[in-house]
GUZAMI-249250 format. One record per residue: residue in one letter; x negated, y, z of N, C-alpha, C in turn. Coordinates in steps of 0.2 Angstrom, whole numbers, plus 5000, padded with zeros to 4 digits. Layout:
% GUZAMI-249250
AXYZXYZXYZ/...
This chain:
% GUZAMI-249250
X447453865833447453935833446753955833/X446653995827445754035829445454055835/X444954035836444554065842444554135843/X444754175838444554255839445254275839/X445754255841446454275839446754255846/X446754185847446954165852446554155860/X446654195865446454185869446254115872/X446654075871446853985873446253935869/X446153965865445653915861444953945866/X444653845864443953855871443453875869/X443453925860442953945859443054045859/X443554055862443854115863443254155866/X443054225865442454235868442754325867/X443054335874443554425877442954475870/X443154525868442554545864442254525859/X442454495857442354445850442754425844/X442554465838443354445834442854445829/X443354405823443154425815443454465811/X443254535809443654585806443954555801/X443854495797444154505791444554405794/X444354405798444654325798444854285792/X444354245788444254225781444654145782/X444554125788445054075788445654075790/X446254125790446654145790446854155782/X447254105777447554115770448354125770/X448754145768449354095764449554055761/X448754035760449153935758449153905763/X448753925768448353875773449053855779/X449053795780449553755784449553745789/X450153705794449953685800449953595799/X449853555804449853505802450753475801/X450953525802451853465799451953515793/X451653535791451653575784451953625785/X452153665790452453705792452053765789/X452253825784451753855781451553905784/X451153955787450853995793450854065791/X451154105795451254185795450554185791/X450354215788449654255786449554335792/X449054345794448954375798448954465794/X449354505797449454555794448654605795/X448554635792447954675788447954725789/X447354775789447554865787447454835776/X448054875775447854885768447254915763/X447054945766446454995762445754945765/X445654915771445154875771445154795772/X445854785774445854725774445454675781/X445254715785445354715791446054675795/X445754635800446354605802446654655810/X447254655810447354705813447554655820/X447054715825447354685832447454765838/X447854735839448254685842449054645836/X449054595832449554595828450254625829/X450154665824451154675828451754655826/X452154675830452854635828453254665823/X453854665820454354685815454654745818/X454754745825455154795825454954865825/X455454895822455354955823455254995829/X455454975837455254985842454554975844/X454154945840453454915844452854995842/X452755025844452255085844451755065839/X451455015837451055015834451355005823/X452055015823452355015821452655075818/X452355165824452655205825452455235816/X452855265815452555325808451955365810/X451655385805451055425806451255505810/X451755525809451955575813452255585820/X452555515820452655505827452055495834/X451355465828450755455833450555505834/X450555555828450155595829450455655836/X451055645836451355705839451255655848/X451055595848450955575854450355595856/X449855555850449055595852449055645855/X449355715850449255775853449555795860/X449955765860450355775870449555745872/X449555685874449355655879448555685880/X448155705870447655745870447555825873/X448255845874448255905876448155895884/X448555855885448555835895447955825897/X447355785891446855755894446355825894/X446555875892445955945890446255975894/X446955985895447156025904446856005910/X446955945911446955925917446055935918/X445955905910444855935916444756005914/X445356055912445056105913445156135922/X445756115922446056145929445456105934/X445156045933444856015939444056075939/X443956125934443456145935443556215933/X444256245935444356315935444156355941/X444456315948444056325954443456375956/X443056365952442556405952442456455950/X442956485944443056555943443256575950/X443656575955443656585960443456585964/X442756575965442456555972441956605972/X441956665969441756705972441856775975/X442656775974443056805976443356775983/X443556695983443856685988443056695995/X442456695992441956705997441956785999/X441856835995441956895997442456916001/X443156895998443956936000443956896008/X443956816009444256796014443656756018/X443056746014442356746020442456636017/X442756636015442456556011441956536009/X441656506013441056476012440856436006/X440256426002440156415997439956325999/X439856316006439856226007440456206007/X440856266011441756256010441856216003/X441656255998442156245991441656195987/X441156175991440856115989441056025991/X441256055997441655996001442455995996/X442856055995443256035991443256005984/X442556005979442355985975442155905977/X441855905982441755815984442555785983/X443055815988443755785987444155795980/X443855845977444155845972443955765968/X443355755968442955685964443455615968/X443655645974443755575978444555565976/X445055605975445755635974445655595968/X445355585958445555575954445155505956/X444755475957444655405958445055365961/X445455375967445655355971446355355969/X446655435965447355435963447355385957/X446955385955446955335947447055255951/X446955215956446955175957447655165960/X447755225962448855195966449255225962/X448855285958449555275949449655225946/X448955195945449055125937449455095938/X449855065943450455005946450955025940/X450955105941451755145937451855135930/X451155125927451155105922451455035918/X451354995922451454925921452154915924/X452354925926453154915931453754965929/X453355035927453955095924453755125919/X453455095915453155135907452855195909/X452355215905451855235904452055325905/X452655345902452955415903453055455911/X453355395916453355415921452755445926/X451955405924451455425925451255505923/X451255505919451055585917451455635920/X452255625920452655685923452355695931/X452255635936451955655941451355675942/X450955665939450255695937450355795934/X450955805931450955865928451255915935/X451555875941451955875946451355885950/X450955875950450355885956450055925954/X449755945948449555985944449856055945/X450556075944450856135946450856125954/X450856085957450856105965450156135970/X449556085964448756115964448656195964/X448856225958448956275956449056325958/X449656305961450256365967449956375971/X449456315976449256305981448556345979/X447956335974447656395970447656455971/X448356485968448356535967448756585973/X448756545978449056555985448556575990/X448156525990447456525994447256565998/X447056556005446756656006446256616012/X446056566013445556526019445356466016/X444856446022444556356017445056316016/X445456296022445756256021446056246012/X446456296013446756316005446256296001/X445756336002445356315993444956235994/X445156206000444856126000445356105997/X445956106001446456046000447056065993/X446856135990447156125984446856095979/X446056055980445856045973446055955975/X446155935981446555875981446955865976/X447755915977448255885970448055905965/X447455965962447155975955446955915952/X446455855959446155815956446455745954/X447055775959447455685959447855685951/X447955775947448255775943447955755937/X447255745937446855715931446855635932/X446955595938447055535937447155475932/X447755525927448055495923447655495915/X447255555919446855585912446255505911/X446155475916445655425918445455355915/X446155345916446455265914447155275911/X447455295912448255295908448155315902/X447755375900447755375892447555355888/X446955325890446855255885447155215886/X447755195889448155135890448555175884/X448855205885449255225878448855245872/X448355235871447955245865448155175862/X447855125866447855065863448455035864/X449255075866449855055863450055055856/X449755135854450055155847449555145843/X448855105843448355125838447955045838/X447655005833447554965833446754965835/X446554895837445754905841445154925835/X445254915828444654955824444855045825/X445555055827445355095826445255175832/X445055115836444955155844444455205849/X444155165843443455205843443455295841/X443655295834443955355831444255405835/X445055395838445455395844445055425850/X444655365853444355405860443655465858/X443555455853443155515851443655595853/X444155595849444455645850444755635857/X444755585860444755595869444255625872/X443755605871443055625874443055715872/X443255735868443255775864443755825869/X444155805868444755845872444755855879/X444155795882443955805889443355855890/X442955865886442555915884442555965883/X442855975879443356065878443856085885/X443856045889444156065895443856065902/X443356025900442856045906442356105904/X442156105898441656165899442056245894/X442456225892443056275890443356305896/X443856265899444256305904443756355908/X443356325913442856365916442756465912/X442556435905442456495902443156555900/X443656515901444456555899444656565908/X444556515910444556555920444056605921/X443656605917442856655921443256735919/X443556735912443856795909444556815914/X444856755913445356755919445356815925/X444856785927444656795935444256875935/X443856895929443756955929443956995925/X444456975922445157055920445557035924/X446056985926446456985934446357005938/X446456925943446056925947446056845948/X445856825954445656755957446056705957/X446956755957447356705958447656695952/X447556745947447956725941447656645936/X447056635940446956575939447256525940/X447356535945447956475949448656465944/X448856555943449656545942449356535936/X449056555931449256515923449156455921/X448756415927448756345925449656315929/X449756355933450456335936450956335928/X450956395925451256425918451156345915/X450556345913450556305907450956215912/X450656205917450956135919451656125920/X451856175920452656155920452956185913/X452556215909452956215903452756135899/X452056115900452056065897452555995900/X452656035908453155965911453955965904/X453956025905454656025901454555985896/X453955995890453955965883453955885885/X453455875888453455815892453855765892/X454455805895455255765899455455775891/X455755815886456055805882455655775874/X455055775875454655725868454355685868/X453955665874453355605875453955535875/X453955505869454155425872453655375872/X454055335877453655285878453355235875/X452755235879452455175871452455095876/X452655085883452755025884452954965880/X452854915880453054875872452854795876/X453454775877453054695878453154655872/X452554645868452454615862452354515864/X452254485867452554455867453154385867/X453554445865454254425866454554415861/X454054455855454254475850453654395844/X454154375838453854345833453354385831/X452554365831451954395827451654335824/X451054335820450754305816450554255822/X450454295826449954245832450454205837/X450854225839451454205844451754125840/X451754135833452254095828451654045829/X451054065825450454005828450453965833/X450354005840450153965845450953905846/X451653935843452153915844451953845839/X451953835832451853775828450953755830/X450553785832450053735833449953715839/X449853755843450053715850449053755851/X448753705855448253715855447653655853/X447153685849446853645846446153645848/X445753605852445253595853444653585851/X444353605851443453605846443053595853/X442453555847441753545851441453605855/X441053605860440953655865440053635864/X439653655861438953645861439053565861/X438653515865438453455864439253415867/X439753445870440053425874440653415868/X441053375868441753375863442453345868/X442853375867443353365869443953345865/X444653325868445053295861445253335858/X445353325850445653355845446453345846/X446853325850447453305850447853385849/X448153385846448653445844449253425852/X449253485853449753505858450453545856/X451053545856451653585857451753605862/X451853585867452053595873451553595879/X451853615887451253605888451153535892/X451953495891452053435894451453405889/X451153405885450653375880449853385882/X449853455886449253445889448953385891/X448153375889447953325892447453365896/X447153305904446853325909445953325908/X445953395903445253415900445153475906/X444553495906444453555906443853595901/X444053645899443453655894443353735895/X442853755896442653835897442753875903/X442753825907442953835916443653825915/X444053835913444753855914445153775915/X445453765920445553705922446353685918/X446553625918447353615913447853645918/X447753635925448353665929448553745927/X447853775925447853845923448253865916/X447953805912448253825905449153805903/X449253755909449953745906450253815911/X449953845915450253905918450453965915/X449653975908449654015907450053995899/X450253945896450553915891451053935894/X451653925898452053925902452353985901/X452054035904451854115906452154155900/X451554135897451354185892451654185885/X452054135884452354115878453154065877/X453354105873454254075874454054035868/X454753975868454753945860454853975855/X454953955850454853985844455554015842/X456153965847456853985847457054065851/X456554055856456554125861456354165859/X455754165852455354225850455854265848/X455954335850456254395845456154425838/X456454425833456554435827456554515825/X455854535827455854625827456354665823/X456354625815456654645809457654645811/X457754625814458254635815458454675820/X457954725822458154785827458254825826/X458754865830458554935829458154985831/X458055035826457855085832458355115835/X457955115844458155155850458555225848/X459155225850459155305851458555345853/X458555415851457955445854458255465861/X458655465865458755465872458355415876/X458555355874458055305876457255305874/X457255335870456555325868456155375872/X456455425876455955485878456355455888/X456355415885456855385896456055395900/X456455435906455955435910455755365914/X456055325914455855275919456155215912/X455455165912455555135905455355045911/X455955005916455654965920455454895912/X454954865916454454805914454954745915/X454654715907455454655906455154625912/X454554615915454354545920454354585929/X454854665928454954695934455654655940/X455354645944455754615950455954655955/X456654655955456854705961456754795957/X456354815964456154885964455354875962/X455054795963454354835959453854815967/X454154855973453654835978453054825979/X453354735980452754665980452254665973/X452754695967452154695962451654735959/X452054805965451554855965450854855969/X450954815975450354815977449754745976/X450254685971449754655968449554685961/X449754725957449454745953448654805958/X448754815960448254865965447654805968/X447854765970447354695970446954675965/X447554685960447254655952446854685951/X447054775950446554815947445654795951/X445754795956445054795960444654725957/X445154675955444654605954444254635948/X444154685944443954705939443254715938/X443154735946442354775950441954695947/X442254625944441954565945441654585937/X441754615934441654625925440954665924/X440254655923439854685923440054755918/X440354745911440654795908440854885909/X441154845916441554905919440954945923/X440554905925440054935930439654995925/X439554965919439154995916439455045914/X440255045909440755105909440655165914/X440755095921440755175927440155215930/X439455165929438855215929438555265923/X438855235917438655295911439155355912/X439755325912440155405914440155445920/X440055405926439755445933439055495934/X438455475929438055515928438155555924/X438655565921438655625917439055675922/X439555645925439755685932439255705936/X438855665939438255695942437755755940/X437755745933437555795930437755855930/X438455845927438855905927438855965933/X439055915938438855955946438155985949/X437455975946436955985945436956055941/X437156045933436756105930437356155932/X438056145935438456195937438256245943/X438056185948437756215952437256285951/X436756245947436156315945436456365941/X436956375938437056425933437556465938/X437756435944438256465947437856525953/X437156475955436756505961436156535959/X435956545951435456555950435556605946/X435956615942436056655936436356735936/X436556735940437156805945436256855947/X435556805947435156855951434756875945/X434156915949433856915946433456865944/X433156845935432856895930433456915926/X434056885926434756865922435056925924/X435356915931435856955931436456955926/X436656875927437356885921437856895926/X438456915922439056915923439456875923/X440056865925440256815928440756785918/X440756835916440956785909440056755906/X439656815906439056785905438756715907/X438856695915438656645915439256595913/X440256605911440356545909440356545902/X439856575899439756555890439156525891/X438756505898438456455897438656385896/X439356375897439556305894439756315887/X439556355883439656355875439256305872/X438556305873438156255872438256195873/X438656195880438656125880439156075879/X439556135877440256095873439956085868/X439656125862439356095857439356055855/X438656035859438255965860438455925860/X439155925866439755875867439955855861/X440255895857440455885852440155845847/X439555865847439055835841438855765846/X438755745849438855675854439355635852/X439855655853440655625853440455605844/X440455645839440455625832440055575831/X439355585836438855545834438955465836/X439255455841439555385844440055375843/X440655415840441155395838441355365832/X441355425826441555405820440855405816/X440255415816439555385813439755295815/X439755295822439555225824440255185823/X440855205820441155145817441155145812/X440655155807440355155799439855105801/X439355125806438955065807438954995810/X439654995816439854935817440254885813/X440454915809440854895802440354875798/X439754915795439154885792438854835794/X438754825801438454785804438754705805/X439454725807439954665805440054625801/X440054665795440054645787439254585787/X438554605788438154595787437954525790/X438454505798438454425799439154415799/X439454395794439854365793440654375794/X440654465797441354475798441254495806/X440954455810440954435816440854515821/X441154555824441054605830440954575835/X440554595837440254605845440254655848/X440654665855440654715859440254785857/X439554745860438854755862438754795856/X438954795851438554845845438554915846/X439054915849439155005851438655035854/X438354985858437755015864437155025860/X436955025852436355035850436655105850/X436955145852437155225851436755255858/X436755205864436255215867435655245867/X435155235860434655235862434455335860/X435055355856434955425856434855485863/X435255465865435455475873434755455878/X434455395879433955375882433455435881/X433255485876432955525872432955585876/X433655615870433955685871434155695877/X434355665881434755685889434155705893/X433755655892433355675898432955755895/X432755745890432655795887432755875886/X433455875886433855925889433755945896/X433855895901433755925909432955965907/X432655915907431855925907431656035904/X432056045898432156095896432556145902/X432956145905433356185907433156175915/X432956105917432856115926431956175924/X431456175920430856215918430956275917/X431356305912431656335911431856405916/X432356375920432656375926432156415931/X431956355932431256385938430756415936/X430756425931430256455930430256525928/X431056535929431256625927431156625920/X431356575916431056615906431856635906/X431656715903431956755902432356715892/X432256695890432356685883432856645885/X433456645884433956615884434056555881/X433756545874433656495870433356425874/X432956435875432456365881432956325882/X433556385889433756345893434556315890/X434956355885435356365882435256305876/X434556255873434656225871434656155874/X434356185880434256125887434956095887/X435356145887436156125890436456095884/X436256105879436456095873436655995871/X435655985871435655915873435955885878/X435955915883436455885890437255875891/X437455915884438155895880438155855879/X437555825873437555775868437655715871/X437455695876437455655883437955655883/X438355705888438955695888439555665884/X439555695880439755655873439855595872/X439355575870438955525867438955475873/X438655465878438855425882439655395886/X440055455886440655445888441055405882/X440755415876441255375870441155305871/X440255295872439955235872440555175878/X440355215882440555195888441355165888/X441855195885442555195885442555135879/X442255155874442455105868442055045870/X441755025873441354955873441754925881/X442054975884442654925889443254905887/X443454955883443954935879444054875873/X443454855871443354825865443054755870/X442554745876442554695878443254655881/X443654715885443954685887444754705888/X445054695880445654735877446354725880/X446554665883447154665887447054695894/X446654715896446354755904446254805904/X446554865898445954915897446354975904/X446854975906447055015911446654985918/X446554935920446454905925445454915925/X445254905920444454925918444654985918/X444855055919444855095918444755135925/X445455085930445255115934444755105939/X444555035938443855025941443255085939/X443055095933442755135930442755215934/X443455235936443455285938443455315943/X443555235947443355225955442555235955/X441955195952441355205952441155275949/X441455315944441155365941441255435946/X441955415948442155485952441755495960/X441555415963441255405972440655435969/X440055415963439555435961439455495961/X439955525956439955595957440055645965/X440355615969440555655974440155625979/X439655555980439155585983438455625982/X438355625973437855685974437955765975/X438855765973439255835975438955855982/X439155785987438755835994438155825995/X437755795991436955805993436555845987/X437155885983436555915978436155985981/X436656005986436356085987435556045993/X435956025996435155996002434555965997/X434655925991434055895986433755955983/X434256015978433756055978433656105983/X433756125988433356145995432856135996/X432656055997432156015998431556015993/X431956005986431355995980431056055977/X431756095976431556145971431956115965/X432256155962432556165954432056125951/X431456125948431156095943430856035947/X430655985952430455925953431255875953/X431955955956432455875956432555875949/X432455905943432855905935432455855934/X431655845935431255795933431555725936/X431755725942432055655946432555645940/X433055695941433655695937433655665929/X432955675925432955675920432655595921/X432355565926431955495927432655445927/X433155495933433655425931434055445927/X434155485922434655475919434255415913/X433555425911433255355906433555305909/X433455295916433655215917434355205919/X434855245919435555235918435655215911/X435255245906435355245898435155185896/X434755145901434255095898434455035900/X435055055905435654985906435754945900/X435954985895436154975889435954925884/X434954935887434754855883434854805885/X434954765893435054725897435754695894/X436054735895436854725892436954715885/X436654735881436654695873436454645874/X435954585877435354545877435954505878/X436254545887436654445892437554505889/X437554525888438454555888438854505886/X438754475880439154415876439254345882/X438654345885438454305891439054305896/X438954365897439254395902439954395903/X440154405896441054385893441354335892/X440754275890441054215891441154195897/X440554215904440654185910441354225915/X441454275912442054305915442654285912/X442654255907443354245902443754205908/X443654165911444154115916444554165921/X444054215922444554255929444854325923/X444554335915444954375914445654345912/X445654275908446354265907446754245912/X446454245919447054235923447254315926/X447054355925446954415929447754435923/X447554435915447854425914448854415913/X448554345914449254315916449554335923/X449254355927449554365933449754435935/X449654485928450054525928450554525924/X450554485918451254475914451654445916/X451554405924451854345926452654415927/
């Protein structure tokens, strides 16, 4: 089996594929002459598609062009609601200070919990995803989210305006890790990148949109009406929800693919390892294993995960012969997992074990500190435009100061295109130019625009700021850059964990969001006392120092990443295996 297809071959490297896999032909044979699936393609480029999929009409990457699109849009739309509701809040909090005497560290400490509710909720949903399909997850996420809301637009003490943005925050959870889990159900890995663009995108327009649709809310209403209309929309979209989303759980394994039929008639084939060589003995089964070990991973392992992970070729399922699901079943709320036991229990809390082994992947760390400083950020220049801008020289209005996030969607925007669909033109160029071969790491050259423009941005806007310039432009372009960042960094950041690490991508997610959300919510509670202490214009300068060396991770990790993937391949193929077990 090819080393770029098969995880089991010892030249496998998590990360590493060849777009066009050139030794893959339809003459090409096995050795009993058995003539070998040809690996199915995108047609237009010819590109080998992965994840390969199976025949049946049931398998989501199978779906028609109308049925993914009408998925995207739900799950796109969920992932633009839920960050705007985590940052509508604020339209309120100067009313709830006024009317009922709520302190403005009060609704700062409910902003820390808020950071703590979606990191945390992202780590005891992801189970539901793996054991009850991926549908069930959202409706309870859309179930907290109206409960957030109520408990919002109810409000009238701290307590309330703390502990409602808990369930606001727990209802983004899914927004974190779940929806790239179903991106890469229904969408092949060239073409993911594209996809989380219009995530990043969607998460954009909801963070620095909502704010600006609650600020009008809140001053033609009132305070509460903020609450009730995000209640409106989450249970209207509960309904669309229950009656259209279906399920993209899929266990492709089970089913005849190019690759499955491979590993089924080759067995595994052995190749030299640098000076080291091992036997070329063809394997069937795994009673034919011999007692090698090659790439750390030891034979007790591989006949386990030979075992495991793969039926005979008599077991394989014959896609073409199925039908498709009634659409009853297709939109089922509870979709249980072929390898589900009992109620799930015991396997719910070793998948929660699992998740956490993930923190071992440098990938992720990097995922979670690029995306964390953009939250850091976020909480910074909200801060100033919230405490600064209401006074004099400005004197804005309360929509006034929220069309300060106009610019910064923007920008976002212009970020997200720049790292998203620019950089899969150049990934694909750069592919081509060695031999077919991708590399995770390529993505992180989009880095180096960001290492520039962000800090830049702050630099503009914390000066600006402090310094009273009346000209709105200065600060207004400051924030603009500081979009681009966002953007642009968050794509970086999801596509290159996704792409290092493609059978994990829920589990990497939620590590990712564990580190991003804890980051965020302890500079949440140290940012009013930093800038007390420094002043507006020495912290944007700090702020701007480390946002270069969070962006500068970036070379480090192109040099050893590839490094770093090989030495992790032994715990990710078991990690793995021991959730498909």
């Amino acid at each position: 089996m090819d080393q770029y297809t098969n995880p089991q071959h010892p030249l496998y490297v998590p990360g590493t594929f060849n777009i066009y896999a050139q030794q893959y032909d339809l003459e090409e044979t096995c050795a009993d002459e058995t003539p070998r699936s040809s690996l199915k393609r995108d047609p237009k480029t010819q590109i080998v598609l992965m994840p390969q999929p199976s025949d049946s009409p049931n398998d989501p990457l199978n779906w028609s062009y109308w049925r993914k699109t009408w998925h995207f849009a739900l799950i796109t739309f969920f992932t633009a609601f839920t960050a705007a509701s985590t940052n509508d809040v604020g339209a309120a909090q100067v009313a709830l200070n006024v009317i009922y005497g709520v302190s403005y560290d009060s609704m700062n400490t409910g902003a820390g919990i808020l950071f703590l509710s979606i990191g945390w909720g992202t780590l005891f949903m992801s189970p539901f995803s793996n054991l009850y399909g991926r549908k069930i997850s959202y409706l309870i996420c859309l179930l907290f989210s109206l409960c957030g809301c109520i408990w919002l637009a109810l409000s009238n003490n701290t307590s309330d305006a703390i502990w409602c943005q808990f369930f606001i925050g727990l209802s983004e959870s899914c927004a974190e890790a779940h929806v790239q889990l179903s991106l890469s159900d229904i969408f092949f890995q060239h073409q993911l990148s594209s996809v989380l663009t219009v995530y990043i995108m969607a998460t954009s327009v909801g963070t620095f949109l909502g704010p600006l649709i609650a600020g009008y809310i809140a001053e033609g209403l009132n305070y509460t009406w903020v609450g009730w209309w995000g209640a409106i929309v989450s249970f209207a979209a509960l309904i669309i929800f229950i009656f259209t989303l279906e399920e993209t759980y899929f266990d492709r394994k089970m089913y005849a693919t190019p690759v499955n039929e491979s590993l089924i008639l080759d067995g595994f084939k052995e190749e030299p390892i640098g000076e080291e060589h091992v036997s070329s003995k063809k394997v069937s089964s795994k009673n034919d294993l011999e007692k090698v070990s090659f790439d750390g991973t030891e034979k007790d392992d591989l006949e386990e995960n030979f075992s495991n992970n793969f039926l005979s070729s008599a077991e394989l399922i014959n896609g073409s012969q199925e039908t498709l699901k009634p659409f009853w079943k297709r939109i089922a709320i509870v979709t249980p997992a072929t390898n589900l036991r009992g109620w799930g229990i015991l396997q719910y809390f070793q998948y929660l074990k699992l998740s956490l082994k993930m923190f071992a992947f440098p990938a992720v760390w990097l995922s979670g500190l690029y995306w964390g400083w953009q939250d850091v950020l976020l909480t910074f220049y909200l801060t100033i435009e919230e405490d600064n801008y209401y006074d004099d020289p400005w004197n804005y209005s309360d929509a006034a100061v929220a069309i300060m996030n106009v610019p910064t969607l923007i920008g976002a925007v212009i970020g997200c295109t720049y790292a998203g669909f620019i950089s899969d033109y150049f990934v694909t160029w750069l592919s081509k130019r060695r031999g077919g071969i991708y590399e995770a790491e390529y993505r992180l050259w989009f880095s180096i625009a960001v290492f520039f423009i962000s800090p830049a941005g702050l630099l503009m806007f914390g000066i600006a700021t402090a310094n009273n310039y009346t000209d709105w432009r200065v600060a207004y372009v400051g924030l603009g850059l500081i979009g681009f960042g966002w953007g642009c960094a968050g794509d970086i950041a999801m596509a290159y964990l996704m792409d290092a690490y493609p059978e994990m991508v829920l589990e990497g997610m939620v590590c990712t969001s564990l580190i991003n959300n804890n980051l965020a919510c302890i500079f949440t509670f140290t940012c009013y006392d930093w800038l007390d202490a420094s002043g507006i214009q020495t912290t944007f300068i700090a702020l701007a120092v480390l946002s270069a060396f969070f962006t500068f991770l970036a070379c480090p990790m192109y040099i050893f990443g590839k490094r770093a993937r090989k030495w992790s391949k032994p715990l990710y193929l078991k990690c793995v295996n021991e959730r498909d077990q």
